[in-house]
C-alpha positions, 0 to 999 in steps of 0.5 A: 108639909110637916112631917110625922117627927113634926117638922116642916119639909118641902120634900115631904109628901101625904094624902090619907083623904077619903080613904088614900095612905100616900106617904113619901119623901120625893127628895129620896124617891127621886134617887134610884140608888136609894133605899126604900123610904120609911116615916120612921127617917124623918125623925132623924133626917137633917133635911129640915134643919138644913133648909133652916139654916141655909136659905141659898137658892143655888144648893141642891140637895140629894139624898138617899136612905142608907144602912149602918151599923151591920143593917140595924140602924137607918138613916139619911145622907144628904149631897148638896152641890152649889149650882151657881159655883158648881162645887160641892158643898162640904157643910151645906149648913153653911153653904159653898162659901162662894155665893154669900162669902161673908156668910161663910166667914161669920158662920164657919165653925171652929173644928172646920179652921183646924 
């Protein structure tokens, strides 16, 4: 479903027929230790351009809206595990590395060499 920052999310969920306004997103509902979900996360939430880059049916995702810079600014953190390597993933635009290892190596970057 897209979003209200117009991209396209699975989590993402709306229903304003015949009089309803449900809004939410059930990857952060989903997580108790979260903050409450607002439209205005989307606009910045990495979901999207994560489940855009990485297609592996094995990465789970978690996220949670968090806090920062003294309460002002909001935003969303996201937790991605590899059910079939059962490791965490450390760059879950790539992936684990160990269900698709070529992929791994064509797309690690630079920074993360060093």
């Amino acid at each position: 479903m897209r979003t209200p920052a117009g991209t396209e999310c699975p989590y993402y969920y709306a229903d304003f027929y015949r009089g309803r306004s449900t809004q939410e997103c059930r990857l952060i509902g989903r997580n108790p230790h979260s903050e409450k979900w607002e439209p205005t996360l989307c606009a910045r939430c990495p979901v999207p351009a994560i489940l855009r880059a990485n297609g592996c049916p094995h990465m789970v995702l978690e996220a949670q809206a968090v806090r920062r810079w003294l309460g002002l600014v909001r935003r969303v953190e996201v937790y991605a595990v590899c059910t079939y390597a059962q490791v965490e993933v450390e760059d879950p635009y790539v992936g684990c590395g160990h269900c698709h290892p070529q992929a791994a190596t064509v797309l690690s970057t630079p920074e993360a060499e060093q």
